[in-house]
Each structure stands twice: as C-alpha cells, then as structure tokens.
SEZABA-80705 format. One record per residue (C-alpha): y, x, z; residue number from 1; chain. Coordinates in nm, 3 decimals, padded with zeros to 5 digits, m for minus. Layout:
N
        yy        xx        zz   num   cadena
         Y         X         Z   NUM        A
...
% end
This chain:
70
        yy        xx        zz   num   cadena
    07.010    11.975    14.031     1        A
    07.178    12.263    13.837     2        A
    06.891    12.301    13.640     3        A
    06.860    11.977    13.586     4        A
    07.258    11.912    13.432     5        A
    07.196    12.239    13.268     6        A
    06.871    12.078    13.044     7        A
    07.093    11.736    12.973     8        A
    07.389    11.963    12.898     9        A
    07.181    12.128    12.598    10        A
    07.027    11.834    12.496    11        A
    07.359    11.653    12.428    12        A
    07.472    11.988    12.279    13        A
    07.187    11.986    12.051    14        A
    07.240    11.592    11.919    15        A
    07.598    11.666    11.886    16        A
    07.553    11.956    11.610    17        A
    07.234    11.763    11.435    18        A
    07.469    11.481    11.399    19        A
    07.727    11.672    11.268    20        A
    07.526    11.850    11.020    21        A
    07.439    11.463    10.874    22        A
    07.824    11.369    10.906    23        A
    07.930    11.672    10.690    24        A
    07.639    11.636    10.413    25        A
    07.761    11.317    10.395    26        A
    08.105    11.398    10.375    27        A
    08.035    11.637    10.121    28        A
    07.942    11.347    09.906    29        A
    08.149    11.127    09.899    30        A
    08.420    11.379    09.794    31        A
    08.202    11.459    09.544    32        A
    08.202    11.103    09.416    33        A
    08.528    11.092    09.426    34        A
    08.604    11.419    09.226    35        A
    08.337    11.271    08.986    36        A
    08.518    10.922    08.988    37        A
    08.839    11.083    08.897    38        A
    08.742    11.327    08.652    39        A
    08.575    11.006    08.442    40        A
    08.840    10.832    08.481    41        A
    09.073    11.174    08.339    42        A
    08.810    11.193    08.047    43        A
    08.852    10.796    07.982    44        A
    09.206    10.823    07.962    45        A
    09.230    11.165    07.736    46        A
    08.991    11.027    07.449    47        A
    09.099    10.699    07.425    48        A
    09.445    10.557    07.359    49        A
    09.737    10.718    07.414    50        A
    09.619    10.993    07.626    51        A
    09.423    11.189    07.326    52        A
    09.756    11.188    07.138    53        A
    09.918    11.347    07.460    54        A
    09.627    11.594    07.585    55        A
    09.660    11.698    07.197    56        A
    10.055    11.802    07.194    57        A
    10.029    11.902    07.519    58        A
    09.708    12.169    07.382    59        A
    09.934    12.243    07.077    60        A
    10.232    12.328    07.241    61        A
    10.017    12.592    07.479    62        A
    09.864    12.779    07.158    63        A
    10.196    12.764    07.008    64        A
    10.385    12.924    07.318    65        A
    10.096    13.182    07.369    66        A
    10.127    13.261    06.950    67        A
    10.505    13.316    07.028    68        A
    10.469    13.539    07.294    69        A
    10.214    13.799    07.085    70        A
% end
C-alpha cells in the first residue's frame, strides 16, 4: 500500500511542477505584453503632442545641469 501512495505521491508531484513550468512561461508573457503595451504607449505620447515638447525640456534641462556641474 506504501508503495503504492508513494507512486501516486510522485505522480501528482510531477503534474504539479509541469504545470507550473506552463503557468510561469505564460506569466512571463503577459508581463511582457504589458511592458511592451506601455512602453508604446510612452513612445506615442513623447513624439506626438505635447509630450515631445516636454521629453525635450525635460532632455535639455539634464545636459544643461550636467554642463554646469563640469
């Protein structure tokens, strides 16, 4: 009988971490969709409207403060 719940015991064990495996690749991504999602959407905004007037004072005001420190 022990040998018995043993094999069942490492056959669960062995579905359990296969699955996982899936559930992480999968998690994996979908954060990588999101990261993508967002960075397009962080591109769309900085080169069109307002945003490229912003990301552009924002750029000139590091080089200026990096200038002033030399």
């Amino acid at each position: 009988m022990n040998e018995r719940l043993a094999r069942l015991h490492a056959w669960w064990l062995y579905h359990q971490l296969h699955d996982e495996d899936g559930q992480a690749t999968t998690e994996y991504a979908l954060v990588l969709l999101a990261a993508a999602l967002v960075a397009l959407l962080v591109v769309g905004w900085a080169t069109a409207g307002g945003g490229a007037g912003k990301v552009g004072r924002l750029f000139d005001r590091v080089i200026d403060s990096v200038i002033d420190k030399l």
